[in-house]
C-alpha positions as CSV (number, residue, x, y, z in Angstrom):
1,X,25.4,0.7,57.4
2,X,27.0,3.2,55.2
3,X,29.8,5.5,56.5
4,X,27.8,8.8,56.2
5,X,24.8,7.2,57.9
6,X,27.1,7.5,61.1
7,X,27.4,11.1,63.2
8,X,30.8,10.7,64.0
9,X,32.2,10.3,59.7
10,X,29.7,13.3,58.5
11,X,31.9,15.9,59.5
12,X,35.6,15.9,58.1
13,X,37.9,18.4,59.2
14,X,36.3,20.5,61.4
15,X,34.0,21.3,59.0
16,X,30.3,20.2,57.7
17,X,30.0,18.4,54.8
18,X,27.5,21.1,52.5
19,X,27.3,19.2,48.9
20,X,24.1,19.9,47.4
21,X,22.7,21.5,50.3
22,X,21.7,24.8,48.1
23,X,19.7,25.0,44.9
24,X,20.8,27.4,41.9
25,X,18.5,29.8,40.5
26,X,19.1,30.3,37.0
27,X,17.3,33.7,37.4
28,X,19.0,35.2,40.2
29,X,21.9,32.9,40.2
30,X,21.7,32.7,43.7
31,X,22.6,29.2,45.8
32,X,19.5,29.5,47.6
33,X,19.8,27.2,50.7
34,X,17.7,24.7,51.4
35,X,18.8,23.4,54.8
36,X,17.9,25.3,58.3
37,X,18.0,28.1,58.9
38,X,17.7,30.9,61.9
39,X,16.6,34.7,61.1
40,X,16.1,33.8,57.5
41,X,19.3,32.9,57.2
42,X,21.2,29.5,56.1
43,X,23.0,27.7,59.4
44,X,25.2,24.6,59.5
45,X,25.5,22.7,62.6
46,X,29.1,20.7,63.5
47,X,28.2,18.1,66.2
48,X,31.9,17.7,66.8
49,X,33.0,20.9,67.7
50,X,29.4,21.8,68.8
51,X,29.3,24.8,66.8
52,X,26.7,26.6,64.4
53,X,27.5,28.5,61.5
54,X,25.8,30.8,59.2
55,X,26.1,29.1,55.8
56,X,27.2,32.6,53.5
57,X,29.6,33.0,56.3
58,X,30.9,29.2,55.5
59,X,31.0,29.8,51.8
60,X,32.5,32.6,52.2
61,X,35.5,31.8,53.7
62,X,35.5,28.7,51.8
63,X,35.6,30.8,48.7
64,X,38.3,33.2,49.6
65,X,40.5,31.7,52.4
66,X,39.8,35.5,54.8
67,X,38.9,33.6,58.2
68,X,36.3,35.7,59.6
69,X,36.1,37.5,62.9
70,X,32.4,38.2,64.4
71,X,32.7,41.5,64.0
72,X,33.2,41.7,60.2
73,X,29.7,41.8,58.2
74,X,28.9,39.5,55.1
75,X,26.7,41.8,52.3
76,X,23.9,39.6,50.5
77,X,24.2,42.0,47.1
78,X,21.4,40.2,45.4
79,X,19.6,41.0,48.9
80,X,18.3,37.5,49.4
81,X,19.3,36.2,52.8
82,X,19.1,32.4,51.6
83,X,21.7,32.7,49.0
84,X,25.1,31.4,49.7
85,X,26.9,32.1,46.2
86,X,30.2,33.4,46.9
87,X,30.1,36.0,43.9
88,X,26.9,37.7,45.8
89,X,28.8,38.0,49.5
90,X,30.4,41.0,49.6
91,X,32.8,41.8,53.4
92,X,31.8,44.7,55.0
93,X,34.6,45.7,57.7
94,X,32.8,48.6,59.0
95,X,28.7,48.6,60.0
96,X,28.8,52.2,58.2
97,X,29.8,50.5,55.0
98,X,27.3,47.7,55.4
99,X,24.3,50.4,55.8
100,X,25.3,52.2,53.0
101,X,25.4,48.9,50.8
102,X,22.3,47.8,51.9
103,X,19.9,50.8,51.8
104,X,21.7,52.3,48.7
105,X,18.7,51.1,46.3
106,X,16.1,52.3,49.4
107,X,17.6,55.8,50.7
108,X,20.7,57.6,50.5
109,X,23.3,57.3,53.0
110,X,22.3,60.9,54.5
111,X,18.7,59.6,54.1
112,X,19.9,56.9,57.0
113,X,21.9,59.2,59.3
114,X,18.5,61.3,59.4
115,X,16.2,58.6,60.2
116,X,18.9,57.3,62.7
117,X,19.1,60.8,64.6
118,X,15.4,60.7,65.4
């Protein structure tokens, strides 16, 4: 039996193995994941700390080293929830910014305060 065949060696570290767990789109360029997922989005799963993660959140950190908090939002700018490509995560600190980012190609920003005030 193989060491990776066994639960206890496929996580190192704290953290899921995720090697060729996405597939490139030469398109988009987007890592679109092909694992689970929950809400349309990518999710890893760490058996031994029992704990789930979204996978741009993973990648993310990975990329940059900025430990996230659950408060801070992760921006998909090529708006494809799947995609875990470091270069299309963008941090949002405020929910403010993160509504402008996202709606900015759908309605301006005052657009959204006026549909949220009714």
């Amino acid at each position: 039996m193989s060491q990776d065949s066994t639960p206890k060696q496929r996580y190192r570290g704290g953290r899921p193995r995720v090697e060729k767990r996405y597939e490139v789109d030469a398109d988009t360029g987007c890592w679109n994941w092909l694992m689970a997922t929950r809400n349309g989005y990518g999710i890893l799963r760490d058996c031994g700390e029992n704990r789930t993660w979204y996978a741009h959140r993973y990648y993310y950190e990975k990329a940059t080293g900025i430990e996230l908090h659950r408060s801070m939002q992760i921006h998909h700018t090529c708006r494809n929830r799947m995609c875990v490509n470091p270069s299309h995560l963008q941090l949002c600190v405020d929910s403010r910014a993160h509504h402008e980012v996202h709606f900015q190609a759908v309605m301006t920003w005052s657009e959204w305060q006026d549909l949220i005030a009714i």
